[in-house]
C-alpha positions as CSV (number, residue, x, y, z in Angstrom):
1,X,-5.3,-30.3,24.9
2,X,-2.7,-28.5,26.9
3,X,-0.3,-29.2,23.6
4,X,-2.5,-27.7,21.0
5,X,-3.3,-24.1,23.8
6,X,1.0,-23.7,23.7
7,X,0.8,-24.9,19.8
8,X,-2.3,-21.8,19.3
9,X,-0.9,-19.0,21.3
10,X,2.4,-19.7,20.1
11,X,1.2,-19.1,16.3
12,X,-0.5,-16.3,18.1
13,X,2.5,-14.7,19.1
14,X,4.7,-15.1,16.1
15,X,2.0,-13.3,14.2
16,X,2.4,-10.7,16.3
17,X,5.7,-10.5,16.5
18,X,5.7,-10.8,12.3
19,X,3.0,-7.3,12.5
20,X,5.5,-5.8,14.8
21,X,8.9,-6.2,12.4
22,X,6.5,-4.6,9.5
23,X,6.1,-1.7,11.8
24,X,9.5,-1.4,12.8
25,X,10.3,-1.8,9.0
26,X,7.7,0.8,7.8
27,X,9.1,2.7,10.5
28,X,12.3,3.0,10.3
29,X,12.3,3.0,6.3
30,X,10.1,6.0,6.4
31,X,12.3,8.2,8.6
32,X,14.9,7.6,6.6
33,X,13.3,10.3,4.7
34,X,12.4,13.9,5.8
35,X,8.6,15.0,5.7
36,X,9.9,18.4,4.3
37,X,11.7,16.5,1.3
38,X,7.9,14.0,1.2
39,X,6.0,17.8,1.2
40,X,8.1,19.4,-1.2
41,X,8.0,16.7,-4.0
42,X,4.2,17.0,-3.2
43,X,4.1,20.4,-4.1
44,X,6.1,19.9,-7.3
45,X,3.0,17.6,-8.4
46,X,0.0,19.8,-6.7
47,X,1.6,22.6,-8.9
48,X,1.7,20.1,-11.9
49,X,5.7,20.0,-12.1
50,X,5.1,16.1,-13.0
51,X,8.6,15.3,-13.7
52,X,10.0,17.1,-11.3
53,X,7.8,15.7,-8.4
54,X,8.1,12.1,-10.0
55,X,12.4,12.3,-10.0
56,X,11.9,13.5,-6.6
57,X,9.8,10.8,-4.6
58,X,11.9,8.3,-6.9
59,X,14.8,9.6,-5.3
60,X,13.3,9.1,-1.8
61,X,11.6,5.3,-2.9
62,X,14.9,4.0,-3.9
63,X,16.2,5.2,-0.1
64,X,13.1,2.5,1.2
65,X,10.3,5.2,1.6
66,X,6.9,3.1,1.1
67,X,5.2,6.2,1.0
68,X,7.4,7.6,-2.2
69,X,7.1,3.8,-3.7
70,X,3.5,3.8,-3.9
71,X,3.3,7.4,-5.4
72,X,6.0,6.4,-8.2
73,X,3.3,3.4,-8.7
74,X,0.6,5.7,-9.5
75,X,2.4,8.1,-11.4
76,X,3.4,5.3,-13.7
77,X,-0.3,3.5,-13.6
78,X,-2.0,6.7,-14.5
79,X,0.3,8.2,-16.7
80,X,1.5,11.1,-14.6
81,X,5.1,12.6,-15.3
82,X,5.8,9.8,-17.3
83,X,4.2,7.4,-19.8
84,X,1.9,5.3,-18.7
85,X,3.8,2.0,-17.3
86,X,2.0,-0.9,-15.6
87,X,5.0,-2.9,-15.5
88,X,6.5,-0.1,-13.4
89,X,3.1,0.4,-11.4
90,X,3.5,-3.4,-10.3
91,X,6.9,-3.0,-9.3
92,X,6.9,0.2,-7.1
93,X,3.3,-1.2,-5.7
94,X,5.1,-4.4,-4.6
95,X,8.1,-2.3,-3.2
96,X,5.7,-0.5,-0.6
97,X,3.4,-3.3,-0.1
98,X,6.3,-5.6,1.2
99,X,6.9,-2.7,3.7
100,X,2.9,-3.5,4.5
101,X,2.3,-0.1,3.9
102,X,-1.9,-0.3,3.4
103,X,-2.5,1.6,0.2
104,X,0.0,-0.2,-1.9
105,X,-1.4,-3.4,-0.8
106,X,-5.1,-2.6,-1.9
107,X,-3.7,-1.3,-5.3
108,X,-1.9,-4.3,-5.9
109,X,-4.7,-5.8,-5.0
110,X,-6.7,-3.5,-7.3
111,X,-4.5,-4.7,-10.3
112,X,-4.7,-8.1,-9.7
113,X,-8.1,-8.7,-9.4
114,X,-8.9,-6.3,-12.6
115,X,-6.7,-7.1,-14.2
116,X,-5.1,-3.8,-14.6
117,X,-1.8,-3.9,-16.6
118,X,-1.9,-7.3,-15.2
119,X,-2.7,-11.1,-16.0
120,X,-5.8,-10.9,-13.8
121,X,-5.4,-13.2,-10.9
122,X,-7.7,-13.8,-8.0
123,X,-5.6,-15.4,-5.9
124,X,-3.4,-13.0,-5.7
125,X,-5.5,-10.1,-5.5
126,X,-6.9,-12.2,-2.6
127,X,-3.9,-12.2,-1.1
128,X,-3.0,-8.5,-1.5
129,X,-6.6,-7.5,-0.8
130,X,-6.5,-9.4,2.8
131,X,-3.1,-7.8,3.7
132,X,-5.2,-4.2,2.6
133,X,-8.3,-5.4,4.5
134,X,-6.3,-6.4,7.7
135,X,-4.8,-3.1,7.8
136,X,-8.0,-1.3,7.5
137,X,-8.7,-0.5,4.6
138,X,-12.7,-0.5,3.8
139,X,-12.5,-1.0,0.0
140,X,-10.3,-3.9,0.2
141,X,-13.1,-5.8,2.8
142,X,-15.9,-4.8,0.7
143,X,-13.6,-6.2,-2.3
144,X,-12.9,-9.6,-1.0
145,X,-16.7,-10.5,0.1
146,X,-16.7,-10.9,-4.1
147,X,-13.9,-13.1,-4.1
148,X,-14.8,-17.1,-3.3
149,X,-12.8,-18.3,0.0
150,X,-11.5,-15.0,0.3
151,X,-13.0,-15.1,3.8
152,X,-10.7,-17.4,5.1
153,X,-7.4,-15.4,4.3
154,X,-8.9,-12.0,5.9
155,X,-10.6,-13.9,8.9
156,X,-7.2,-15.5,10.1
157,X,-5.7,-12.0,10.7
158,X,-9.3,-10.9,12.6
159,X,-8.3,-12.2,15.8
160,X,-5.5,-10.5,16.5
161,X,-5.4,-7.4,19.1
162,X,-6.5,-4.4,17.1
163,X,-4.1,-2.3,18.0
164,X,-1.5,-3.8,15.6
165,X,-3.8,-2.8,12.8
166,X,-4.4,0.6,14.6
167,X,-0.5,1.2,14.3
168,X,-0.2,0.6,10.9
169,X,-3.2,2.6,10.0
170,X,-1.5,5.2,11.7
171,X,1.7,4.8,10.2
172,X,-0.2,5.3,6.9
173,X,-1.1,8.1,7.8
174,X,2.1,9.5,9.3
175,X,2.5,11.7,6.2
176,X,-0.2,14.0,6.7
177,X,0.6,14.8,2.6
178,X,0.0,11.6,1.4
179,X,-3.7,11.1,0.7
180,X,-4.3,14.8,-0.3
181,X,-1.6,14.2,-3.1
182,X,-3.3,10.6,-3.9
183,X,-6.5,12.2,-4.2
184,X,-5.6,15.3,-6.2
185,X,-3.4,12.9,-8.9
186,X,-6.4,10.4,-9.1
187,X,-8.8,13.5,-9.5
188,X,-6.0,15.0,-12.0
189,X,-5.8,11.2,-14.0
190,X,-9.4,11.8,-14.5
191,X,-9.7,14.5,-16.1
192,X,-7.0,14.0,-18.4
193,X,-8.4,10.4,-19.5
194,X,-11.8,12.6,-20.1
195,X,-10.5,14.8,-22.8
């Protein structure tokens, strides 16, 4: 009995120690790049200066910047300063989503499980989907209930302290840019597939 209590709150601490090193990583990758460099590239797209915005955050994502990474993955899933490119979207996804940086994971995720520019794979977009849901993010949860055993994966992480999923929602969210742009290129992607 005494074995399996060290054996548990051992596993309980590496997993902890394993959320911490993502947050130094996301950390540390993300101040490798200035916010004023994140905001301006932003602007470059909010003022529809595609290319220029996309050479710009693709610049920053090849210095580690998650935030940059995932942008470059929309711009290339929806078409946005360059052609349309799911190979592309995949690979700048997965470049952020290693850095456990929330938003890449649930559009991994996303592709995965939709197939989207994809093979469509449910075990991986389980796997993507629990990292998403274990960092917070709603869609992801609501996601997974429609997977089969895709409780297990997401209820593993559940019993950690919540303030490791706290930090990382907050380091999400470090860029105060970052979901205005998401939102206006998802809003602009619409509208151009309309016409």
């Amino acid at each position: 009995m005494k074995h399996r209590l060290i054996i548990i709150i051992t596993s309980i601490y590496l997993v902890i120690f394993a959320f911490s090193y993502t947050i130094i990583n996301v950390q540390a990758s993300t101040t490798r790049v200035d916010t004023t460099q994140l905001d301006e590239a932003s602007r470059l797209i909010s003022s529809k200066h595609y290319y220029r915005g996309y050479v710009k955050f693709k610049s920053m994502a090849q210095h580690g910047c998650p935030f940059s990474q995932c942008i470059l993955g929309i711009m290339h899933q929806k078409g946005l300063g360059v052609k349309k490119n799911p190979a592309q979207a995949l690979y700048w996804f997965k470049k952020s989503a290693q850095q456990g940086f929330a938003d890449a994971e649930h559009r991994l995720g996303l592709m995965y499980y939709y197939g989207d520019g994809v093979r469509k794979n449910l075990s991986l977009a389980k796997q993507w989907l629990s990292k998403a849901a274990d960092h917070g993010v709603e869609n992801a949860k609501q996601l997974l209930v429609k997977i089969p055993h895709a409780n297990e994966l997401s209820n593993n992480l559940a019993q950690l302290p919540n303030n490791a999923a706290l930090t990382i929602g907050n380091i999400r969210q470090s860029w105060q840019g970052y979901s205005q742009l998401t939102q206006q290129m998802e809003q602009l992607s619409s509208v151009a597939s309309s016409k």
